[in-house]
N, C-alpha and C positions, 0 to 999 in steps of 0.2 A: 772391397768388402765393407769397409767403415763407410762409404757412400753410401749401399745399399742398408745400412742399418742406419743410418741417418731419415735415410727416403724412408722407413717403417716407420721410426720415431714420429715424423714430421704427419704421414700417412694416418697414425693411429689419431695426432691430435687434431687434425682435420676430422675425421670421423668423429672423434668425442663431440667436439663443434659441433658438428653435421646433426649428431642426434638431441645435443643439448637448444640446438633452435628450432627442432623438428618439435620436441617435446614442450618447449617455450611459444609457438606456434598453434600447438594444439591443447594449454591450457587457454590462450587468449583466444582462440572459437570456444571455448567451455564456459569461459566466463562471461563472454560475451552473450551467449543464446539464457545463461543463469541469469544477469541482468536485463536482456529484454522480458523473459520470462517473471521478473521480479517486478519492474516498470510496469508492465500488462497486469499485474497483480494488484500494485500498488495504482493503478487507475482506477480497477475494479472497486475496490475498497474505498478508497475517496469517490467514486458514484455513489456507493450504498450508505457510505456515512451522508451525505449531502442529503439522501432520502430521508434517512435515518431523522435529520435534524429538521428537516421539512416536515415530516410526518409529525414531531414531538411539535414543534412551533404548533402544530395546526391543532393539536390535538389541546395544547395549550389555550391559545385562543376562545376553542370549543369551551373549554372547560369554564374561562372566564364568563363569557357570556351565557352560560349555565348559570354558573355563580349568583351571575347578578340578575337572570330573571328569577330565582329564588329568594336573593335578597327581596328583591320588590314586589313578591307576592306574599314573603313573611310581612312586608313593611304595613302592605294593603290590610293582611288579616289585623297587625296591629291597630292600624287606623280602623279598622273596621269595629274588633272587640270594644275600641276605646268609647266609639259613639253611641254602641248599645245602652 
């Protein structure tokens, strides 16, 4: 009889085991598919900021060479009024 409640004993903490690496098992697929999921995200986002920063560069550029064909059509009208 003290066998057979041994063999329970031993029995139950196999099982605790059993479910504590079933459970340990099936948070590392959870984490694992959050993290590819999070990776695919975080690519996503580092593409649109790259755009993001391309676009502002560009629009930057623009903006300069705007700039400066307005400086040099104020500069012209000054030279211009000046020889009146």
């Amino acid at each position: 009889m003290e066998k057979e409640v041994e063999k329970e004993v031993i029995d139950k903490k196999f099982n605790d085991i059993d479910e504590k690496v079933d459970f340990i098992i099936e948070l590392c697929q959870t984490l694992q598919a959050e993290n590819a999921e999070l990776t695919s995200r975080l690519a996503l986002l580092e593409s649109e900021l790259k755009d993001k920063n391309e676009k502002e560069s560009k629009y930057s550029e623009q903006h300069s060479a705007i700039q400066a064909k307005i400086d040099g059509l104020l500069s012209k009208l000054d030279n211009f009024s000046e020889t009146i």
